[in-house]
N, C-alpha and C positions, 0 to 999 in steps of 0.2 A: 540731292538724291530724291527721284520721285517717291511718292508713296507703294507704287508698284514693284519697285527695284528691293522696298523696304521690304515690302513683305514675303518677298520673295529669297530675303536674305536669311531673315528669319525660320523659314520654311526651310532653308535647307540646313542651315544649324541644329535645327530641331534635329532634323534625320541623321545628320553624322554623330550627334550626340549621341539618338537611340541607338544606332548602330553600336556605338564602341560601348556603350551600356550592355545591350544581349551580349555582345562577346564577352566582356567581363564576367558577364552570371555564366555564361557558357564556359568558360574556363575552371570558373570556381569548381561552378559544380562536377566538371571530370575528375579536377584532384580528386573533391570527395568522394566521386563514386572509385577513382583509383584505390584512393586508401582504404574502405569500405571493401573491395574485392580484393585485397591484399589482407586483412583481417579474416575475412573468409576461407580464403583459401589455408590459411594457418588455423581454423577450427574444423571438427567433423560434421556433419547431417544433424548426428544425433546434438552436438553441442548447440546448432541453432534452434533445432527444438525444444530442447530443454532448459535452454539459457543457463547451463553451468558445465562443467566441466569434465568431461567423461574418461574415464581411466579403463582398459580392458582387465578383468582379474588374473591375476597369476596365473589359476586356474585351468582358466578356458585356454589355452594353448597346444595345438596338436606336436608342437616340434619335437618338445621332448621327448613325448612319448614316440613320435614315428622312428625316433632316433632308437629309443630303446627295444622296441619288438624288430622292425626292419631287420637286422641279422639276423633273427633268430625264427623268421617267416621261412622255408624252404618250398621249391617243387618238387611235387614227384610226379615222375613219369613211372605210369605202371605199361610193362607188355603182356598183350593180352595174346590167347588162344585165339585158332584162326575162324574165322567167320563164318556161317552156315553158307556163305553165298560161295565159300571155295572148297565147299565141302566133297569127299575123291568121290568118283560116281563110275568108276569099274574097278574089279579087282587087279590088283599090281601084278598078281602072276602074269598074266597078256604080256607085258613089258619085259617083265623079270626072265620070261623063259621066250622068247625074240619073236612074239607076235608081233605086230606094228600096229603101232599106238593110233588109236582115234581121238585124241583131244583128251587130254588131264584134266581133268577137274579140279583136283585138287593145284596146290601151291606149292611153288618151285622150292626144294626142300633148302631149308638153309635163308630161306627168302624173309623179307620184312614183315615184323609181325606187326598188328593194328595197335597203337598207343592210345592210349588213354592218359588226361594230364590233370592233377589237380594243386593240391598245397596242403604243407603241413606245417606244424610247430615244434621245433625244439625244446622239450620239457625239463632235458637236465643236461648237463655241461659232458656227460657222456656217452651223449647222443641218441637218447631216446626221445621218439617223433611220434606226435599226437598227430591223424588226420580220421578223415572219415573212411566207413566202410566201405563203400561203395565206390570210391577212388583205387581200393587196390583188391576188389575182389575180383575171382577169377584170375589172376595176373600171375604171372610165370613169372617174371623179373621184375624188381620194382627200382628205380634208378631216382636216388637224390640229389640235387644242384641247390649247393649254400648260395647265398647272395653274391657271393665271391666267385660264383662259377668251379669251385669246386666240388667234383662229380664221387657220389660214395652206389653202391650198389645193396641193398638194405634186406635184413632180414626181417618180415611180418612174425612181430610176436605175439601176438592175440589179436580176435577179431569180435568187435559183438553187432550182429545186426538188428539187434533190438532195437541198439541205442544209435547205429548207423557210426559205429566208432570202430577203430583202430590203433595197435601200436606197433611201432615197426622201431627199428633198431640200427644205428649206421657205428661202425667202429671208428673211433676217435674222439680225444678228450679236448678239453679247455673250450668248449663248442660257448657261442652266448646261446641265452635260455631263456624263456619268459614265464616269468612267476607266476601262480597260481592267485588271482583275487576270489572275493566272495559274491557271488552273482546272485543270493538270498539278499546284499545289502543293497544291489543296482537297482535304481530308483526310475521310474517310466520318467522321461525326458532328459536323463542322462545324456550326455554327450560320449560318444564312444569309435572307435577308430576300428574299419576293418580293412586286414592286410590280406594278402596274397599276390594270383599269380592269375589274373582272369584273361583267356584270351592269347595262354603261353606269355603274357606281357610279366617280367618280373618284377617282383616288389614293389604293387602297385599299392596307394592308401588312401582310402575316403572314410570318409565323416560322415555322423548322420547322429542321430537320439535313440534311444531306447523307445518303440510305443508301447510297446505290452510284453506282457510275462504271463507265461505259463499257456502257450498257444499249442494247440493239438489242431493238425492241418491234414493230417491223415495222409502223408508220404509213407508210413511203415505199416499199415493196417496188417498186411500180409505178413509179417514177416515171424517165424515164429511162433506158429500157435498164437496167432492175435497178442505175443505179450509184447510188443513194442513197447517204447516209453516215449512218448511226445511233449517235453514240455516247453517249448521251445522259446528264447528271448526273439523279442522280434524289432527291427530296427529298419530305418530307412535308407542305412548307409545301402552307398552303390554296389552292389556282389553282383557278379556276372558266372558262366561256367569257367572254372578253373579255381575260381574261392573257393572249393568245396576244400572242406579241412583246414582252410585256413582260420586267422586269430581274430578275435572280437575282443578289444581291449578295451580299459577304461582310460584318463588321461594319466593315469597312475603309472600309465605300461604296463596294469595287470590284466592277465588272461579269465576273460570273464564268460569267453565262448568260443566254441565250435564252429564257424559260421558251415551252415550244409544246404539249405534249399533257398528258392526265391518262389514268389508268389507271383505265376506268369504265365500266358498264355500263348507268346513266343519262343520262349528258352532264354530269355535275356529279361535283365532287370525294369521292371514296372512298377516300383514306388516301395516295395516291401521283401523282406529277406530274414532268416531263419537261423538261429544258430540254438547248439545243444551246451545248455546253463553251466558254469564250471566246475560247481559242488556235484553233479552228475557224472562230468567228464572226468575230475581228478578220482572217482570210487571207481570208475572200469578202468580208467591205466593202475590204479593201484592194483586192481583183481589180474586184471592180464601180465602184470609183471611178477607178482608174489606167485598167481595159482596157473597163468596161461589159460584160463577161460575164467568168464566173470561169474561171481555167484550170487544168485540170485533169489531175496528173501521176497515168500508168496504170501500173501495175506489170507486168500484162498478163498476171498467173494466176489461173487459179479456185482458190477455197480453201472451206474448210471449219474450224467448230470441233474439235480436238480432243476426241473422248468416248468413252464407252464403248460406246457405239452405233454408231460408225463402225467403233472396233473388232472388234465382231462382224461389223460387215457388210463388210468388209475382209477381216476373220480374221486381222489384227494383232494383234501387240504391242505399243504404242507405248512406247517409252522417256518421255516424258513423261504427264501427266494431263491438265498444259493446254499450248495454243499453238494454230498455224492448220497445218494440212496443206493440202498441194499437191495438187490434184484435177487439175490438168492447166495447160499453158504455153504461151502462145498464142505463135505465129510469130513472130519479127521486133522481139518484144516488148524492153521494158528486164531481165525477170525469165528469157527465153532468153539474151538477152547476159550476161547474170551468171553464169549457170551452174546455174539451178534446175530443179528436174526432178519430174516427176510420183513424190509420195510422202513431198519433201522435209516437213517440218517445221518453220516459222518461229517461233523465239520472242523477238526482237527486232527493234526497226529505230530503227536511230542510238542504241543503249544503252538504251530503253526497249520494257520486260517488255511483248508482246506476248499476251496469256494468251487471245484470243479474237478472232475476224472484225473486230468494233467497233470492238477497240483497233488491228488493226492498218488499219484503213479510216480512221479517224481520223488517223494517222501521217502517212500519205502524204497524203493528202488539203489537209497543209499546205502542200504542195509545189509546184511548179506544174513543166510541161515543163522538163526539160533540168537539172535539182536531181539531187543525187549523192544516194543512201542508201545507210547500211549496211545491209546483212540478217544477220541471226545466224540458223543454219537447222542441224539433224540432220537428218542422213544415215547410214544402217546404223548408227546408235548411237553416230554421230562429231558432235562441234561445227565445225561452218565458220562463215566469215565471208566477205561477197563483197560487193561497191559493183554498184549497179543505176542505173542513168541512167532515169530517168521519161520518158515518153513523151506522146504526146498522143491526138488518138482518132483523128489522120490518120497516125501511128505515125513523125511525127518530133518535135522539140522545138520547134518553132518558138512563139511567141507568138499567139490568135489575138484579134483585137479585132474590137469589133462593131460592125458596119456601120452609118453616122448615115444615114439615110434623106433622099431629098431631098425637102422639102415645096415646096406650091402655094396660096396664096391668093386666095379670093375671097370678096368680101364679108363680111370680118372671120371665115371658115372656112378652117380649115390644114389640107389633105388630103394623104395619103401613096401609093405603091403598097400593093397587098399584096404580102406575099410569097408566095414558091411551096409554103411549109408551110401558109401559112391557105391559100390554094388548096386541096392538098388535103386539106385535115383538114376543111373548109366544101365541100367537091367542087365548086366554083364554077368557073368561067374567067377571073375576074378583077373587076375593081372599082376602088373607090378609099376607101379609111378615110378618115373624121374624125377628126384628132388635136387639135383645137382647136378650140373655140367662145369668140368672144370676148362673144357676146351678139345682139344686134340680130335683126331677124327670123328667122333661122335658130335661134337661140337660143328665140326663142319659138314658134317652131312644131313647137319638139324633135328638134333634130340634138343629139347626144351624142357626146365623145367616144369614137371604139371604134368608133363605126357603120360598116359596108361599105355604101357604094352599089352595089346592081347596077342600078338602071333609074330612069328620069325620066321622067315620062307629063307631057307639054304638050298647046298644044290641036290641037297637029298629029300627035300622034300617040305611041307609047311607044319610047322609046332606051334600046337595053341601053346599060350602061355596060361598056367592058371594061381603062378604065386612068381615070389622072387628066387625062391628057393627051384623051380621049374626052368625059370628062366636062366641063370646059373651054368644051369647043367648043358640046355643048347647052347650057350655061347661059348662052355669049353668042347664040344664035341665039334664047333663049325671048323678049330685049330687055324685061324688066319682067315676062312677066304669070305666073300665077300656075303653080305645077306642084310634085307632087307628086311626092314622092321616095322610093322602094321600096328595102328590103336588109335587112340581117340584124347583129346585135351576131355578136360574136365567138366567143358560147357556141352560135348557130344560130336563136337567138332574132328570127323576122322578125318585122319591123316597117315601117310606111310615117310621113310628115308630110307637110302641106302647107304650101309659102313662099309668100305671098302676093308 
């Protein structure tokens, strides 16, 4: 063998050797990266960052709780009065006595009225339903659907729009219900679950945290002689339109809120959302079901937040950063009998830290006529302490409850007076509401409840209506025949039908 052949034999040994060498290392090491991404895949994220072992807490789990409110979430569909935009623009006589019609204005009697949709809660196993005010005001019919698709037709039993609440009433027992929690104990980053019906989509549920408490955002300002109450939980869970009324729960499944507004500049959810606290919500369904309107204890001073801006514009110093200052103390008041005085500084009531208007509107607001509170307040840089008797808005304590109207039937229709506020809030002189249609020709010829009757055109002629008791009396003199009946929904919205 030459020297050439020699090295040459060498040379290639070498190489076949390397070769089967890299493949050898090349093999090893896929097992290991095998095994290694099979380990992987059997830990979480968190487990490789933290090199130990992570367990979810019992705790943090939405199921059970979505399981337990989910039933007990409802929609309501409220029907409303007819729109300003089909509002009648000539008189029904032309018609009625066989002039030929130029174009109706108004809406084909008996026709589709505009719906309005939101969500409520079922508060007790015999079917009383917590939603907001503004879901079923105005509304002639309010129509409930359980989760189960069954359909109840529900009576409003009180309304407060201070508070932007409601309670309405459906007949039937063994309902589920969702308990009352304590929304003084809900803690900012709480985890909490809000249900409804956003979008007509039924029992929808997201998640989100508590950010803040005791948020005043100024949806009610108007409402009521400025005495709204705003102290609203605020959360990031998803609410869209149709949550309104719905549940804010904690993992508990208890009812820790109201959920009513979102914080938005399209009408749809942008990061933040609003509900009314439950120790707020459980004292107005308690008033609207014991008294049928809520009562409401006054403290009887104007106040202000503590800031730096008042301070300037004051030219104070204030001993504190937060709390409510006394802007002035109305006469006769429960907050003059206590000894409060324009300038004082309120930072508690009944041991809870008062830090803002909200919280302390909220306080009292649990209260009702004739309830004792503490007040903790500075004065020239001193702490006191004084007891305030709440008051009412006629400025004694008395209870006031709301007047049950007496109705009148005829022809399977329950008619009311009006009162002297739709008088003049409608600048009418009178009339007679529809608060009931049981069906039968009135029904089909589109009497609604809500309607004011003002006039009845027969073939003898047109009768204002100006009571129930007026009204009565034309409809027994028309004896069968046919007439037509003129008035207005409650929002101003005229309208006529005719009963054959």
């Amino acid at each position: 063998m030459s020297k050439k052949q020699f090295f040459l034999g060498m040379l290639l040994a070498s190489l076949i050797g390397g070769i089967v060498a890299l493949a050898g290392v090349s093999f090893l090491s896929q097992s290991q990266n095998a095994a290694s991404f099979d380990e992987k895949q059997k830990a979480s994220f968190v487990n490789l960052l933290s090199g130990e072992d992570f367990t979810i807490p019992d705790g943090i789990n939405f199921v059970a709780s979505a399981e337990t409110v989910t039933p007990a979430v409802v929609h309501v569909k409220s029907k409303m009065g007819y729109t300003q935009s089909g509002r009648m623009q000539r008189d029904p006589l032309q018609e009625f006595f066989g002039i030929p019609p130029q174009g109706r204005g108004g809406p084909h009697p008996g026709g589709a009225m505009p719906i309005s949709s939101g969500s409520g809660v079922i508060i007790s196993p015999d079917g009383y339903i917590v939603t907001n005010n503004h879901v079923v005001d105005k509304a002639t019919e309010v129509e409930i659907s359980l989760e189960n698709n069954k359909r109840f037709i529900a009576k409003v039993v009180g309304t407060d729009p201070t508070t932007d609440l409601a309670l309405l009433k459906i007949e039937d027992t063994g309902l589920p219900f969702v308990r009352f929690g304590d929304s003084d104990k809900t803690k900012i980053g709480e985890w909490v679950l809000a249900v409804g019906n956003p979008f007509d989509l039924n029992s929808t549920v997201t998640a989100g945290i508590i950010s803040a408490k005791a948020r005043n955002i100024g949806i009610l300002r108007d409402v009521e002689n400025n005495l709204s109450i705003e102290s609203f939980l605020q959360t990031d869970a998803v609410v869209n339109p149709g949550n309104s009324g719905g549940a804010l729960v904690n993992l508990a499944g208890e009812l820790i809120g109201i959920n009513t507004a979102i914080a938005s500049q399209t009408g749809t959810f942008s990061g933040y959302s609003f509900a009314v606290p439950s120790t707020l919500v459980k004292k107005v369904m308690d008033d609207l079901m014991k008294y049928g309107t809520v009562q409401r204890g006054l403290l009887g001073v104007n106040i202000q937040n503590v800031s730096p801006e008042l301070a300037d514009y004051l030219e104070e110093n204030f001993p504190v950063e937060q709390g409510v200052y006394v802007g002035g103390v109305n006469e006769n008041s429960g907050g003059e009998e206590a000894g409060l005085k324009k300038g004082d500084i309120i930072i508690s009531v009944d041991g809870h830290v008062t830090n803002n208007v909200a919280n302390l509107q909220e306080m009292v607001a649990r209260k009702r006529p004739g309830d004792k509170v503490e007040i903790e307040y500075i004065r020239d840089g001193k702490t006191y302490k004084a007891e305030a008797t709440l008051k009412n808005f006629a400025g004694d304590t008395e209870v006031v409850k709301k007047e049950i109207p007496k109705t009148y039937e005829f022809e399977g229709v329950i008619f009311e007076e009006v009162n002297d506020k739709l008088k003049n809030h409608l600048e009418i002189s009178g009339g007679a509401i529809i608060s009931g249609v049981s069906g039968g020709k009135w029904g089909e010829a589109g009497a609604r409840p809500g309607f004011i009757i003002t006039s009845i055109i027969t073939e003898s002629g047109r009768a204002k209506i100006t009571s129930v008791e007026r009204l009565l009396e034309v409809l027994e003199e028309t004896d069968g025949d046919s007439i037509v009946v003129l008035g207005m929904f409650q929002d101003g919205t005229e309208y006529y039908f005719e009963v054959d």
